[in-house]
Each structure stands twice: as C-alpha cells, then as structure tokens.
Backbone as JSON, one array per atom type, in Angstrom:
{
  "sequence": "XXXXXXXXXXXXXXXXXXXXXXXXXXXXXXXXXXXXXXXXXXXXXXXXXXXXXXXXXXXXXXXX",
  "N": [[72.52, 65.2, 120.12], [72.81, 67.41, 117.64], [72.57, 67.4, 114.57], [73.68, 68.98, 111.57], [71.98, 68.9, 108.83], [72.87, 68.89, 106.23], [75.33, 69.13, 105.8], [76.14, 66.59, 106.94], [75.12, 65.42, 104.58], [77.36, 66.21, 102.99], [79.46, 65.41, 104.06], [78.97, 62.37, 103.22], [79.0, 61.76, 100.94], [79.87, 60.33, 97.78], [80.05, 57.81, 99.07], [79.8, 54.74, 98.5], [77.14, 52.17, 98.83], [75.71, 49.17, 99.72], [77.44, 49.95, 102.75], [80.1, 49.81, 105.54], [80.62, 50.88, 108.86], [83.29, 51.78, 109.12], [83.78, 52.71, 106.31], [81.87, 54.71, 106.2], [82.37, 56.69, 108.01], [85.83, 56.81, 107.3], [85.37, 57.87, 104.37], [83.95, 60.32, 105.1], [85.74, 61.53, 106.74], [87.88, 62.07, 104.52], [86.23, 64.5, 103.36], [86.39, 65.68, 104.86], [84.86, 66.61, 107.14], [83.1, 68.22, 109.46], [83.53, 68.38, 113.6], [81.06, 67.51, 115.12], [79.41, 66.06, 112.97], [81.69, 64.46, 112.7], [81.52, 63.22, 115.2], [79.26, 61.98, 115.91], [79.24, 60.27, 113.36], [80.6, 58.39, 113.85], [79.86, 57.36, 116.83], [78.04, 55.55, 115.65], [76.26, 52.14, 115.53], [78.32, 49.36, 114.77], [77.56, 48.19, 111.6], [76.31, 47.23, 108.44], [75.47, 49.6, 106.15], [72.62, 50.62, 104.1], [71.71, 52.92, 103.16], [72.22, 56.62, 102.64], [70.22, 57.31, 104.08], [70.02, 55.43, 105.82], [71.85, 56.21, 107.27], [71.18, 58.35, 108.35], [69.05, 57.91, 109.67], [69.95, 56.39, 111.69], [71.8, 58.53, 113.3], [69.94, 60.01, 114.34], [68.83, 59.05, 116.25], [70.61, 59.18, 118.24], [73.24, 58.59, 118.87], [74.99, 58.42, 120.79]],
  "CA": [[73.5, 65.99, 119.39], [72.03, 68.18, 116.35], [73.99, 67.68, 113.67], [73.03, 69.8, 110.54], [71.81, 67.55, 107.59], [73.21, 69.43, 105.1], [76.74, 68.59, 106.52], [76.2, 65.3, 106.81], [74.87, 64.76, 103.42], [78.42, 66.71, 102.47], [80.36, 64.18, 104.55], [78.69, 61.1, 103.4], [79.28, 62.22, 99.5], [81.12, 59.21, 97.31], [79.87, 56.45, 99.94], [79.46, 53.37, 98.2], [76.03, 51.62, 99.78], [76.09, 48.73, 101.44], [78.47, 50.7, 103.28], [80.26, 49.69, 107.18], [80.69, 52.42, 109.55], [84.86, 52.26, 108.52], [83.71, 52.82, 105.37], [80.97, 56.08, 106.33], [83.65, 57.37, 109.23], [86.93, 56.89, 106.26], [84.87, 58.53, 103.96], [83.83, 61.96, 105.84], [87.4, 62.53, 106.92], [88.45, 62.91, 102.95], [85.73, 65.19, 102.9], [86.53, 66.81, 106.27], [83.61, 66.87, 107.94], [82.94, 68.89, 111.34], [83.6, 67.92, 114.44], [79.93, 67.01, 115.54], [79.21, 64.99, 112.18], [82.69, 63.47, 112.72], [81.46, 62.0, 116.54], [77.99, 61.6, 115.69], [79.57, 59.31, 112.73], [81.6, 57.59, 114.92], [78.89, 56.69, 117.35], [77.18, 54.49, 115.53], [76.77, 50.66, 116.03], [78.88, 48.35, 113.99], [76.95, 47.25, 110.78], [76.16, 47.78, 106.98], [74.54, 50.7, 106.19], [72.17, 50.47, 102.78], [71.43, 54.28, 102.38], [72.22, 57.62, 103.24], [68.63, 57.61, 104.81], [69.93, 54.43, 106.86], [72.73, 56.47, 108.54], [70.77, 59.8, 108.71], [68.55, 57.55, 111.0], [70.44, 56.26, 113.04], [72.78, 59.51, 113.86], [68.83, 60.96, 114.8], [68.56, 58.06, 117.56], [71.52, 59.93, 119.14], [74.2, 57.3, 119.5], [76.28, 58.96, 121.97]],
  "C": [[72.85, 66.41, 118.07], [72.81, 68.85, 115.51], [73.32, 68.17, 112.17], [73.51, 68.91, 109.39], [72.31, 67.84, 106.14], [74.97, 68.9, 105.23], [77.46, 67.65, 106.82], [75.97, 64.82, 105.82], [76.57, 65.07, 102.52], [79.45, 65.47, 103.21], [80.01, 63.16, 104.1], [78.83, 60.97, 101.73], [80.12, 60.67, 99.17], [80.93, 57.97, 98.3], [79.4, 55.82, 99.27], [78.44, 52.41, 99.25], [75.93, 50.08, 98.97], [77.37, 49.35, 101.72], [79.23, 50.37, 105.26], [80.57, 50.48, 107.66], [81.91, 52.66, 109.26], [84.38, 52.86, 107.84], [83.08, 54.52, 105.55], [82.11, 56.7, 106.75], [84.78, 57.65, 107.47], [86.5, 58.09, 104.93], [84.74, 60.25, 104.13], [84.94, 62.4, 106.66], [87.91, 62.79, 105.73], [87.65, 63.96, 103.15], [85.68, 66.37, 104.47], [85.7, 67.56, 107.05], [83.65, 67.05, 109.19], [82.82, 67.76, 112.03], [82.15, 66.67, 114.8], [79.5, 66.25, 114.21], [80.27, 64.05, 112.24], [82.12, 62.11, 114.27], [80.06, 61.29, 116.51], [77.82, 60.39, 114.83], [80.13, 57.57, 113.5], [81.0, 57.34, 115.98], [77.72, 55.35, 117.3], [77.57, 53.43, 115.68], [77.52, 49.87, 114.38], [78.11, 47.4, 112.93], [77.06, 47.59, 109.49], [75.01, 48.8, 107.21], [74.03, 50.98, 104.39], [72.09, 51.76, 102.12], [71.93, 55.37, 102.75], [71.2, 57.9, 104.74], [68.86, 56.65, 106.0], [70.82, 55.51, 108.23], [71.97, 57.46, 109.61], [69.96, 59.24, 110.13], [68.89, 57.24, 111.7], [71.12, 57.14, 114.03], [71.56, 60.02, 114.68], [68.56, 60.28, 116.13], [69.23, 58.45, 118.36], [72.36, 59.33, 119.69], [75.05, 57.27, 120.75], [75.51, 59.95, 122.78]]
}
C-alpha cells in the first residue's frame, strides 16, 4: 500500500513519542487523515513507537 509521506507526516503531527498505536491511530483521526494512511495506521503491530521514523518504517513493511 503506497501511502504518501507527506500525509503521513500530516497525520502523525502532535504525537507524543514513546507513542502506542491508540495513541498514533487517535491522533491522525483529529487530524483527519486519508483513508489509506488511516488503514495503513491501523495495521500496525501492537507496541511503542519512539519516532516518526519508527512508524514510517513499519507502515513501509506493508502491514496489511
């Protein structure tokens, strides 16, 4: 899924790091982030997330 990084850096805005995927996901619905950054969010596995750079990688692994 090729989710445009610009879009995701706009959804992930105001995230407090260490961050848990509630926290990323809860986050990029205030900021009303597209569909495909919304499921791509919402794919990932269940953990803390230290950076922006942590999520960006994992969304690139292609969770779903």
């Amino acid at each position: 899924m090729a989710v445009n990084p610009i879009e995701m850096q706009k959804a992930l805005g105001g995230v407090e790091y260490p961050a848990s995927k509630k926290e990323i996901v809860d986050q990029a619905q205030k900021h009303k982030a597209d569909k495909k950054v919304m499921e791509a969010l919402k794919s990932l596995p269940e953990k803390q997330y230290d950076s922006p750079a942590a999520v960006n990688k994992e969304v690139g692994k292609g969770g779903s």
